[in-house]
N, C-alpha and C positions, 0 to 999 in steps of 0.2 A: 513426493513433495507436495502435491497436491491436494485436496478433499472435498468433497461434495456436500452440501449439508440444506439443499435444498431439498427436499424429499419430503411430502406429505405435509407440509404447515408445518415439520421440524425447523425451524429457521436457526442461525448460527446466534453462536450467546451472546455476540456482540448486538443483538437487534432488542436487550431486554433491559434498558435504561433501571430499573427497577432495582438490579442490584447493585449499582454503583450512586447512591445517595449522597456521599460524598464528592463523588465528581462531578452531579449536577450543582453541588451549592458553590466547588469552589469555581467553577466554568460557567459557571450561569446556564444558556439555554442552547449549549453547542452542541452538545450530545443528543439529544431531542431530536434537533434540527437538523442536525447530521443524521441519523439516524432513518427519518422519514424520506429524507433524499436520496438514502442509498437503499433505503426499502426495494422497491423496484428490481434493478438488478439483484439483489440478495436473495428474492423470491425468482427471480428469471429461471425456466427451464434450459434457457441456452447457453447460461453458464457457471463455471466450476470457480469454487473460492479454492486458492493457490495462495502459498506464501513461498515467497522467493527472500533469500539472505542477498542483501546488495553493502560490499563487495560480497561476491558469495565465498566459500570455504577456501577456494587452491587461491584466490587470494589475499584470503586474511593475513596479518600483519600489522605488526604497533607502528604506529605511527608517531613521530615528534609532534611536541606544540607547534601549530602554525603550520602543518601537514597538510598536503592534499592526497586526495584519492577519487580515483573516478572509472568506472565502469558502465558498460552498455548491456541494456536487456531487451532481447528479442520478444514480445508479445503478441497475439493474435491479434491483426485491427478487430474491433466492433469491441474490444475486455475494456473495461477500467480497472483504475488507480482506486483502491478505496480507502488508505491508509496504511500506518506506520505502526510498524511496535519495533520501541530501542529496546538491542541489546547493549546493554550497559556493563561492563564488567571493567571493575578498577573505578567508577566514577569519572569516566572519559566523558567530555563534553564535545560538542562539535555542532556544526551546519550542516545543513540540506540542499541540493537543488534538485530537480528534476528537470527535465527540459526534453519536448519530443521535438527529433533530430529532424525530420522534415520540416516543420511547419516555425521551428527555434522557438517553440511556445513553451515558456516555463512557469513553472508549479508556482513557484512564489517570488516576488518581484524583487525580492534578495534573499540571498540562503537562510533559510529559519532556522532557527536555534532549536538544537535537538534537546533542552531544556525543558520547552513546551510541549513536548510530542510525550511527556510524562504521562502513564494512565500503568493500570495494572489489566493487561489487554491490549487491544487494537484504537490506536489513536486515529480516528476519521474525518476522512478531508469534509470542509462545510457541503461541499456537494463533489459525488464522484467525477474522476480523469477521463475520459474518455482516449483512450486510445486510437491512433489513426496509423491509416496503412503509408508505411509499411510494419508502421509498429517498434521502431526501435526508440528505446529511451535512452538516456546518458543520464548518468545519476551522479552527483558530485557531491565528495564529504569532505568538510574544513574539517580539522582536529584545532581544538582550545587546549587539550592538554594532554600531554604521550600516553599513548596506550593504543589497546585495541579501538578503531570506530567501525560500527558495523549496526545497520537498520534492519528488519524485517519488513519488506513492503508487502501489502495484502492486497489481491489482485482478484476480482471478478474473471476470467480469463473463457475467452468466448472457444470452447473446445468443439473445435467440427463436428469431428464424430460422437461425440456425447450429443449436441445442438441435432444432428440429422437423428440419431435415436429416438429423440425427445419429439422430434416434426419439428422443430424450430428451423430447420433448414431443409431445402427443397433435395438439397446435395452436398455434398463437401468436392469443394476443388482442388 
């Protein structure tokens, strides 16, 4: 489920603004700016880019208009949130929330419209999530209209024993 793409100055394709000229002119200078903010961890030897399906597979299911669905993802604290890629199938529309379960801090100050989260690739937050311990998120999806709703969130995810490999970490606990 996982992948690593930090290796040698290989950085992942989401870090090369260059081939999406289209998306800087209709977003203006989000991509950019996103992009230099998540620089940092993207290059980090301490951690593994993951993509996680949220809801994931055993519980996909269509949902009515006017649907909820909501699931919990366990994360290593120290990982970020670096963004969104919709799976779209049918032209289902829907909301987002994110919110980490200890501290009830949420991603966006009302559920964003999975509308926006449009790119051909990884849609990225203006600056990375920072994950805290103990790491549990609760991810919540409105349905606009019956079908499947289902996101791909793309996660910097701080992997111990990759991190103690690396020397990033003194030990793993």
């Amino acid at each position: 489920m996982g992948s690593n793409s930090n290796n040698n100055g290989n950085y992942p394709v989401i870090l090369n603004p260059q081939l999406e000229p289209s998306y800087r002119e209709y977003w203006g200078l989000h991509l950019p700016i996103a992009l230099e903010r998540a620089r940092p961890v993207l290059q980090s030897e301490c951690h593994v880019l993951r993509y996680f399906q949220v809801p994931d597979d055993r519980q996909a299911q269509f949902t009515a208009a006017g649907g909820y669905r909501q699931t919990t993802l366990a994360l290593e604290p120290g990982s970020f949130v670096l963004g969104f890629q919709q799976l779209n199938d049918g032209g289902v529309g829907g909301a987002l929330q994110v919110t980490d379960i200890p501290t009830q801090h949420k991603l966006f100050s009302q559920p964003y419209p999975s509308t926006l989260l449009v790119r051909n690739g990884v849609w990225l937050l203006p600056t990375p999530m920072p994950v805290t311990a103990p790491g549990t998120l609760l991810i919540e999806l409105y349905a606009q209209t019956s079908g499947e709703v289902s996101l791909v969130m793309v996660v910097a995810e701080l992997d111990k024993q990759y991190a103690v490999g690396k020397g990033c970490l003194a030990h793993a606990n």
